[in-house]
C-alpha positions in Angstrom: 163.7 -10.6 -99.5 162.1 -6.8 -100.1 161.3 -5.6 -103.6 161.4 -1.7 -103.8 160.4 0.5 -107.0 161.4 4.0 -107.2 160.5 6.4 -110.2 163.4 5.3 -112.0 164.6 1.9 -110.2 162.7 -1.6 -109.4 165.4 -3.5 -106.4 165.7 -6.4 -104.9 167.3 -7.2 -101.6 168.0 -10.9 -101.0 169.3 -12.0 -97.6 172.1 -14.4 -98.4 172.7 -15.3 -94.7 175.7 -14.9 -92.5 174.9 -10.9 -92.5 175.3 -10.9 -96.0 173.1 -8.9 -98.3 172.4 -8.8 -102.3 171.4 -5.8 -103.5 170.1 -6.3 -107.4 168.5 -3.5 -109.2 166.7 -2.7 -113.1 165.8 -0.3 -114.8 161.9 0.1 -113.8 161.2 -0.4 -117.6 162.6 -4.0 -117.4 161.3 -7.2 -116.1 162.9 -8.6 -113.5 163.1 -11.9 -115.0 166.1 -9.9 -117.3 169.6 -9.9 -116.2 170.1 -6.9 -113.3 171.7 -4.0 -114.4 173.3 -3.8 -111.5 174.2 -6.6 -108.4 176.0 -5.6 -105.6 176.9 -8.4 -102.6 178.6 -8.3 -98.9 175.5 -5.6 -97.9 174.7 -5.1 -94.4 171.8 -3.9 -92.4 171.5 -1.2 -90.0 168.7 -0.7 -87.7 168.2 2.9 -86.8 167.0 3.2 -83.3 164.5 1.2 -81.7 161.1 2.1 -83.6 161.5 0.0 -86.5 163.5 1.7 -89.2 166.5 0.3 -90.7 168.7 0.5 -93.8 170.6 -1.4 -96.0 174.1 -0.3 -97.4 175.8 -1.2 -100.5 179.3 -0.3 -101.4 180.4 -0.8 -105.1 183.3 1.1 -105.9 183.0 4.6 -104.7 179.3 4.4 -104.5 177.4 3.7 -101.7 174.0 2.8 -102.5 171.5 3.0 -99.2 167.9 1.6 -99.5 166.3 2.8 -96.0 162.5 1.4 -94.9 160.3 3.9 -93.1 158.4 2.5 -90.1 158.2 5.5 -88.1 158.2 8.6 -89.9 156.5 12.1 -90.3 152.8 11.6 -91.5 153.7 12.3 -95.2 156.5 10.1 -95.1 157.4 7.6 -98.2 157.3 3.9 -96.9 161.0 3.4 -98.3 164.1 5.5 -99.8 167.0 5.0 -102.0 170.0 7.0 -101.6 172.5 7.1 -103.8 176.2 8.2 -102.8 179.5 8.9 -105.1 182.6 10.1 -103.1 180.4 10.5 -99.6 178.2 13.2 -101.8 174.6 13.0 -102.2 174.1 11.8 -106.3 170.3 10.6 -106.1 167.5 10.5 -103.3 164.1 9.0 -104.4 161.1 7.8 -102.8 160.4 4.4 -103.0 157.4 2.5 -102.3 157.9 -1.8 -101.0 156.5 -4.2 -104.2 157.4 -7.2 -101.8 158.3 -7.9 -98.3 159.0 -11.3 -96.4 160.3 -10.8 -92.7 163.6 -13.5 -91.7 160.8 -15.7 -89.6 158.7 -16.0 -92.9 162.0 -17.0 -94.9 162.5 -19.3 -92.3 159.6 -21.0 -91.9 159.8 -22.4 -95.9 
């Protein structure tokens, strides 16, 4: 599981197993103990090269919502990103920071 929270956005990425992710988001004025405005299932993660970064993809519709973790990046770079696509075009792109993290071998462990 990874809690992000961008300007606008507090998300939650739940492993569900089998290469299946959950991508649930609120409003960052909401508690996440309310009902997400928004949950999107059948995700699946990407690593990008062999340094550590990696992204997640979620398709709802014609929007493809991308929540990317920065391992290895330029010295001012965010630790996390949400991108938001409509139609393969660029709709929102906003810096995220990581809330909450636990690696598979964590979840696995409990």
């Amino acid at each position: 599981m990874a809690i992000l929270e961008t300007s606008k956005f507090r998300i939650r990425i739940d492993d569900l197993g089998n290469d299946n992710y959950r991508y649930a988001s609120w409003s960052v004025k909401k508690k996440m103990t309310d009902t997400p405005d928004l949950i999107i299932e059948k995700g699946k993660f990407f690593a990008d090269g062999t340094g550590g970064n990696h992204h997640y993809e979620f398709i709802k519709g014609n929007f493809r919502y991308e929540c990317h973790f920065i391992v290895l990046g330029e010295k001012n770079s965010p630790p996390a990103k949400l991108i938001i696509y409509q139609s393969e075009k660029e709709i929102l792109s906003q810096n995220a920071k990581i809330v909450s993290r636990e690696t598979k071998s964590l979840i696995q462990m409990n």
